[in-house]
Each structure stands twice: as C-alpha cells, then as structure tokens.
C-alpha positions in Angstrom: 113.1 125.2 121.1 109.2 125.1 122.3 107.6 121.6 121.2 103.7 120.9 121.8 102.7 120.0 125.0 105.7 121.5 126.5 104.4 120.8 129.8 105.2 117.5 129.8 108.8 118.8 130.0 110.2 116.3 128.2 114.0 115.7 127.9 116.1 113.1 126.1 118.8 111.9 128.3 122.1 109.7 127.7 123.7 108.0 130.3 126.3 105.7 130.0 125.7 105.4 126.1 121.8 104.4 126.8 119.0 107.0 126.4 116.3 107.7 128.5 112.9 110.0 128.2 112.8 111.9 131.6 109.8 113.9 131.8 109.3 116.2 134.6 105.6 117.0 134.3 104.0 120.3 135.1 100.7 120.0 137.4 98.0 118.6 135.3 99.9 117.5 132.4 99.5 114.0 130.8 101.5 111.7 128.6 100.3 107.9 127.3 103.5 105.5 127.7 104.3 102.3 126.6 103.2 99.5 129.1 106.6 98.1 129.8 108.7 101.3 129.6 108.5 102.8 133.1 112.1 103.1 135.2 110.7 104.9 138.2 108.4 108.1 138.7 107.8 110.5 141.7 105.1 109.8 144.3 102.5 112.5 142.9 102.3 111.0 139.3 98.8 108.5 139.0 98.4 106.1 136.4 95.7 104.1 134.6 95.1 101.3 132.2 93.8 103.2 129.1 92.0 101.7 125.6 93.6 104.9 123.9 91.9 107.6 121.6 92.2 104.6 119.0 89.5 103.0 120.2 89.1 99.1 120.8 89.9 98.3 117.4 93.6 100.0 117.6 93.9 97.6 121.1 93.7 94.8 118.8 95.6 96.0 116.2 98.5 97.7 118.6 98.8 93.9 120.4 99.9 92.2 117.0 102.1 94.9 116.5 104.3 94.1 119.7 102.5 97.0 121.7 100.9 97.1 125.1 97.0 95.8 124.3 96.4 98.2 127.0 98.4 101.5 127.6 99.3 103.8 130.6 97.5 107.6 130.8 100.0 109.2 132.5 99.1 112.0 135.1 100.6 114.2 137.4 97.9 115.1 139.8 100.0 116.9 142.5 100.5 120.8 143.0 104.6 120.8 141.9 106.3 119.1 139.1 106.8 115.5 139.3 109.0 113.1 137.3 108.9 109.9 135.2 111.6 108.4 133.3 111.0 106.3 131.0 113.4 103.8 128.6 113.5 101.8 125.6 113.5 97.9 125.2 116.8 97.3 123.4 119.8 98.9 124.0 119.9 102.1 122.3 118.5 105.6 120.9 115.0 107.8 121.4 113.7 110.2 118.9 111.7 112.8 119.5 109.0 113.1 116.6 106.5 115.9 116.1 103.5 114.8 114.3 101.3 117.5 112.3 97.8 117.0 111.7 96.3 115.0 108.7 100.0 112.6 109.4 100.0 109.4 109.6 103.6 108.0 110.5 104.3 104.1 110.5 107.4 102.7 112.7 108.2 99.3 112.9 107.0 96.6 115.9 108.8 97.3 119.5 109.4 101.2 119.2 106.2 103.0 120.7 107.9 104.3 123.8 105.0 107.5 124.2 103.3 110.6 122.9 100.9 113.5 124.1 97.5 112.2 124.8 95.8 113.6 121.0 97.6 111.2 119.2 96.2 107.8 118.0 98.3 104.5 118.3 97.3 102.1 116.2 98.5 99.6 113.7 99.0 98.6 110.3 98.0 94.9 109.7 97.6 95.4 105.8 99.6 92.1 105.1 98.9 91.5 101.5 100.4 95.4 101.2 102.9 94.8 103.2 104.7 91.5 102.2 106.4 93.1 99.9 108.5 94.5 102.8 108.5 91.8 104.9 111.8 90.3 103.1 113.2 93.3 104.7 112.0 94.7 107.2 111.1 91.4 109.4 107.3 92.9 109.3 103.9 92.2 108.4 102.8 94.7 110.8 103.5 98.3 111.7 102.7 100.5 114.6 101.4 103.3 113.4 100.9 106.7 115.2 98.4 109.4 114.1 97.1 113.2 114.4 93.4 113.4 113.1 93.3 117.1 114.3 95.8 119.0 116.4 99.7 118.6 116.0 101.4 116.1 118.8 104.6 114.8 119.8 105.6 110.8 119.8 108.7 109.3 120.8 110.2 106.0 119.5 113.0 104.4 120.1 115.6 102.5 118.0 118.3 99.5 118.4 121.7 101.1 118.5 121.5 104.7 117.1 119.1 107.1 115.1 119.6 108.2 111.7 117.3 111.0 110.0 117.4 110.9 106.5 114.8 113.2 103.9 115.5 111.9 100.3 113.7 114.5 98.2 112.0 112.5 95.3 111.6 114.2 91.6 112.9 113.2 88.3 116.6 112.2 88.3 117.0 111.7 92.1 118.9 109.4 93.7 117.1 107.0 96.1 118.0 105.6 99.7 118.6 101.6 100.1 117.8 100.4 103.5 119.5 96.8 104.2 116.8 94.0 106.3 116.2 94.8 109.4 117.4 98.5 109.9 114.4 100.3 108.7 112.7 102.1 111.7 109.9 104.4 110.6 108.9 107.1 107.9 105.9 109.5 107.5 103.3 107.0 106.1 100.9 109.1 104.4 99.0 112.9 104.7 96.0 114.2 103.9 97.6 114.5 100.0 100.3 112.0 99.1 100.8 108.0 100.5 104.2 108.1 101.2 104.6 104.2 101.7 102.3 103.5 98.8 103.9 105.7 96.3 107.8 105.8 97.4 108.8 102.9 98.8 109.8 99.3 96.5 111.5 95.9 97.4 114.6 95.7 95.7 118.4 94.5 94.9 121.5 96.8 95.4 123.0 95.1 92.4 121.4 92.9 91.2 119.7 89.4 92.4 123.0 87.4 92.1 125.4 90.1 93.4 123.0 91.2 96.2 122.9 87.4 98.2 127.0 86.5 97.0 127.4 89.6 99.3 125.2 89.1 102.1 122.3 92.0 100.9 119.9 90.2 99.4 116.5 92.4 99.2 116.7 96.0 100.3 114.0 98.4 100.7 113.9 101.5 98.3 112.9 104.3 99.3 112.1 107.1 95.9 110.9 107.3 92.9 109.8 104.5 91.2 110.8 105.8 88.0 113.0 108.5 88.2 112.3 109.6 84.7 108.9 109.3 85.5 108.1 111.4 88.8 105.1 110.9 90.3 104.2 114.3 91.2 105.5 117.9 90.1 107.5 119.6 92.1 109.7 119.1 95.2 108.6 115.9 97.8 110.5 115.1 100.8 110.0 111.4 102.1 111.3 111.7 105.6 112.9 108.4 107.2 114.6 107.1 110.5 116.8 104.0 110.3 118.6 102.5 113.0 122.3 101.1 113.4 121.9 97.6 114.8 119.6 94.7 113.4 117.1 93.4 116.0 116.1 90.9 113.7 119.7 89.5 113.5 120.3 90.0 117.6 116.7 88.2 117.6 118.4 85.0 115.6 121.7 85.7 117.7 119.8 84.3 120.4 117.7 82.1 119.2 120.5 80.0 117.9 122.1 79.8 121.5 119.0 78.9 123.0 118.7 76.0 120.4 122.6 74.9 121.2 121.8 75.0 125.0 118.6 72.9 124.3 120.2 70.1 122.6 119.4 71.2 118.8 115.5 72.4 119.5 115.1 75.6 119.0 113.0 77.5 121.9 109.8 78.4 118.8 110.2 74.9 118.6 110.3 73.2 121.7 106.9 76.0 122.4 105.0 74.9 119.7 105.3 70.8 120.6 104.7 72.1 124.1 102.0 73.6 122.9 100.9 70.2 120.1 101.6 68.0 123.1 99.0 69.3 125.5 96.3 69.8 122.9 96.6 66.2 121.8 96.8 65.0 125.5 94.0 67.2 126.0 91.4 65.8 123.3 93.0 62.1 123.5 95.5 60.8 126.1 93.4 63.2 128.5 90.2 60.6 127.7 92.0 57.4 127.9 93.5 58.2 131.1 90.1 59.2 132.2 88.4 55.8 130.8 91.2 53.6 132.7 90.4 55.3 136.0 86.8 54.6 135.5 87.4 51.0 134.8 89.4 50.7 137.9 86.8 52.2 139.9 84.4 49.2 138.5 
C-alpha cells in the first residue's frame, strides 16, 4: 500500500519481539525524528538540530511533554538510498499513523518516535482540561501532532503492544473503558468535531466502591456521554490506540527499588533535598562559611 512521502521508505520491523522503524531513504528525502531515537544510519544521511514547523512555542511546549526541546531534520543528501533505523524507548510496539489535513491527534508523553517534515509537533498543556484525565492516564500533558494543510504520516510507539480500536458513537452505543495508564493516543479533534472534548469522560467500571475493592479505580470513557442523548446525527467514529503494558506502573516498579536500595528515600526524594540542600547552603551556609574565612584572614 502507497503511504505519503513514500520516499522515506519506511518499514516497520520486529526483531526479537522489539520493533524498529528502518527507513531506507530515497535521495533527497527527509524525516524529523525523535532526539533520542536513533540506532545507527548510513554514512550519506546529514542531520541537524531543528525548532520544527511548530515554531518556538511548540519547543516549549514539546519539552514538558517528555519530547526532544530540539528535534533532528533528517536528510539523505547522497546520490543512492541510505538508511536509518530508528527505535522506541520502552520495550515494545510502533504504529504507523497517517494524519489528514485539518487533524489534530493527541498521544500521550514518551511516544513521538517521527513523522514527514509537514507535520507540527506540539503539545497540549491545557491542565485545567485535562485533569480530569490525569487520574488515569498519568498526564497533564499530551504530545500532540498536527496537519494544518497537506496529509502526513507520524509514527509512535507504545509499551508492550498496539491495539486499534474505532468505537462508533450514536445513540445506544456501547462505549470503550480504558484502565490508568494504558491509554496511548486518539484523533483529538478536526476541523468539525473535538473528539477529546465531546467523547471522552473520567469514570468507574462499576461503580466507586466496586471499581478500587478490585484494583480499577477511575477509567477513562471513551463515547457518548449520554447515549440516549447523541451528540450529533449520524454515524461518528472516535479512533483510539491503547497499549498492553503500564509505563506508569513499570515507572513505580522502579521507583520502589530504587527507594529499597537507598535505605527508604525514594530517588524524587533524595533529588529534591539535593536539590533544597544546595539552595539553602547557597543563600545561607554559603555566606557564613564566607564570613568565617574573612574573619580568619583578619
């Protein structure tokens, strides 16, 4: 199947249970990439430090998302194809995600892996809009990635495996429950419907009791609001990606074996009175060692 930008040649590979994106790049083709995702590439392929068609606002906005501040313009400026492989953080899965102008899709923090060069990465630092989901997704913030104009083609990458779902909303329909922490990304919003706004709701699987005497606690909702009630006329698809492991929970795996090995301190911890420690030795301790050397000198 031809994808845009096909000459980025593009190819989603599985090795030992672990995907990887290799790219073997026509001359003169381009790809933006993920600071920290490059394996290896062939001699003829340049790179540069790049703000992004974002601008310097989505810099900012990419860094408290998790994303490079800065990120690499990929080029292969030789006469023959060239290759770049490229892989994900964690352990697991890359989807490959075409995005059609006027879209805006949201993903959450650590998954930018790359797209063609037309698309915007950003982020979505809405926080009074988005607490709602922090409970369970783990996230104030989003990475978002957007077409203003011409239809492009993203990759992301999950923790474990990829799952596409496309729960089609309407009166009567039946909704999809996403548990904390597996949520990965959904089309955000188009030039006609807010996907995120309108279709997705923090709630219980059973109720509040039930939901934490089994472990589930909040869950994120993905449908109608009111199913009796639609929204909108007609058929609307809400298309989402989840993922099979919880980096949240792998996150807190070792974080608690970093606090054994310390003693009881956990690493945030022992960070931010690193971190309270020199500030107050800095404005106070700093000065009194300072006033006792003067006096000596006397």
């Amino acid at each position: 199947m031809t994808t845009p930008f096909s000459n980025i040649g593009a190819k989603i590979i599985n090795k030992n249970g672990c995907d990887t994106l290799e790219c073997t790049m026509e001359p003169g083709a381009s790809l933006i990439t993920n600071q920290d995702s490059m394996c290896y590439m062939e001699g003829g392929i340049v790179t540069k430090a790049t703000t992004g068609s974002s601008g310097i606002g989505g810099m900012f906005r990419r860094a408290i998302t998790d994303s490079s501040f800065f990120q690499n313009a990929v080029t292969n400026a030789a006469s023959i194809k060239q290759k770049i492989v490229l892989s994900p953080l964690m352990q697991g899965s890359i989807v490959e995600i075409v995005i059609q102008p006027g879209e805006t899709w949201r993903f959450a923090n650590k998954t930018f892996l790359a797209c063609s060069p037309n698309l915007q990465v950003s982020g979505n630092l809405n926080i009074f809009r988005n607490f709602r989901m922090s409970f369970v997704n783990g996230n104030f913030t989003y990475v978002t990635i957007t077409a203003p104009t011409e239809v492009g083609v993203a990759w992301v990458t999950g923790y474990g495996g990829i799952t596409k779902h496309e729960i089609i909303v309407g009166i009567n329909s039946i909704p999809l429950l996403i548990n904390n922490g597996y949520f990965l990304g959904m089309l955000d919003k188009t030039n006609t419907i807010d996907y995120w706004k309108d279709y997705t709701t923090l709630t219980t699987s059973g109720g509040l009791f039930s939901s934490f005497m089994t472990d589930i606690g909040f869950v994120m909702k993905v449908g109608e609001k009111n199913p009796l009630q639609p929204l909108r006329d007609g058929k609307v698809v809400c298309t989402v990606y989840t993922q099979t492991l919880n980096p949240h929970a792998f996150e807190k795996y070792i974080e608690g074996i970093a606090k054994r090995e310390s003693g009881g301190t956990s690493v945030k911890g022992e960070v931010a009175e690193g971190v309270a420690t020199g500030i107050f030795s800095l404005f106070s301790g700093g000065r009194r060692r300072t006033r006792r050397i003067n006096r000596r000198k006397r």
